[in-house]
N, C-alpha and C positions, 0 to 999 in steps of 0.2 A: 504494500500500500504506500509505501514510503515513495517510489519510482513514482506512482500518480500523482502526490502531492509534489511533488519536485517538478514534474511537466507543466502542470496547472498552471505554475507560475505567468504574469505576463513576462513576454519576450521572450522564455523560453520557445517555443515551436519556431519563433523565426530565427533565432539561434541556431536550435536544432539543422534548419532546412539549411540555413547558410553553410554551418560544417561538414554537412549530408556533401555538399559538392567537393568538398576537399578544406586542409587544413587552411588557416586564416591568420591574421595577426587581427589584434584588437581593432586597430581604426578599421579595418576591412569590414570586421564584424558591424561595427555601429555606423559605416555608412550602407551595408548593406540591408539593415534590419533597421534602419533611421531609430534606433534606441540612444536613450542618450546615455552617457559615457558611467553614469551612477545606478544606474540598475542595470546597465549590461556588465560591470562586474559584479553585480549581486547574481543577476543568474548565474556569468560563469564560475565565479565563488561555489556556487549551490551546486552546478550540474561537475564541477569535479570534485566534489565533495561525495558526490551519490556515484563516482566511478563512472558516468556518462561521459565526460570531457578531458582530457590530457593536454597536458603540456607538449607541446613537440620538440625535437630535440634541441639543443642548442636554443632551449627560451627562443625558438621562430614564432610562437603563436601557439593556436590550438586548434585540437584536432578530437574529433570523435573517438572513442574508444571501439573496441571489438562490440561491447555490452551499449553502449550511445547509439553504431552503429543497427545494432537488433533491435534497438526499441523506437528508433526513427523509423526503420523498415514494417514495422507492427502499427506504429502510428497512422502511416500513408496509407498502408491496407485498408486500414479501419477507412480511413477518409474516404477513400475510394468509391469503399460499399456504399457510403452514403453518401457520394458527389457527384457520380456519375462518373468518373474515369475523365478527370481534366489533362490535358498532355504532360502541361509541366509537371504533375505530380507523377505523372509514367516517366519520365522520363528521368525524375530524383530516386524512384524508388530502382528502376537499371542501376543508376550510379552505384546507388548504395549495396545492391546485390552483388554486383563486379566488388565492389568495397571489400567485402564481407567474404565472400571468396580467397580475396587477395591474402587479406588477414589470418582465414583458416590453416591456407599453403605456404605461409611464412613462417621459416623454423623461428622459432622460439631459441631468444639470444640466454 
């Protein structure tokens, strides 16, 4: 239950979809999601807190987790069923699938 109250949040989901394309740095994030700079580190605060978001290496930004990754993927589904299948959400939820793949078949450092 904890993951649901952690999404819920505003800005989260546009967060989420921003990462969904690949990792970010912060201004990226907040001109992409037009959040302003004080609640989008409260969510990203939150969402690497709940193991949703990661750092990337070398402090470049942030990037979706294996676990971020599955629950954006579960999110879009859901959206879907009840949206009617809009492109750009097909075509986040491919990204995220190749994503998720990628991550499966990468050894583990």
């Amino acid at each position: 239950m904890e993951i649901l109250k952690t999404i819920s949040y505003a800005g989260t989901m546009e967060v989420l979809a921003a990462l969904g394309k690949g990792p970010k740095r912060f201004t990226e994030i907040m001109f992409e999601t037009k959040l302003n700079p004080g609640i989008l580190n409260r969510v990203l605060k939150t969402l690497i807190t709940s193991g949703i978001v990661g750092r990337c290496g070398n402090d470049e930004g942030y990037e979706l987790t294996e676990k971020g990754i599955k629950i954006s993927l579960y999110i879009l589904k859901i959206v879907e069923v009840s949206n009617n299948e809009k492109p750009e959400n097909l075509a986040l939820i491919n990204i995220l699938a190749t994503r998720l793949e990628q991550v499966k078949s990468s050894p583990v450092s």
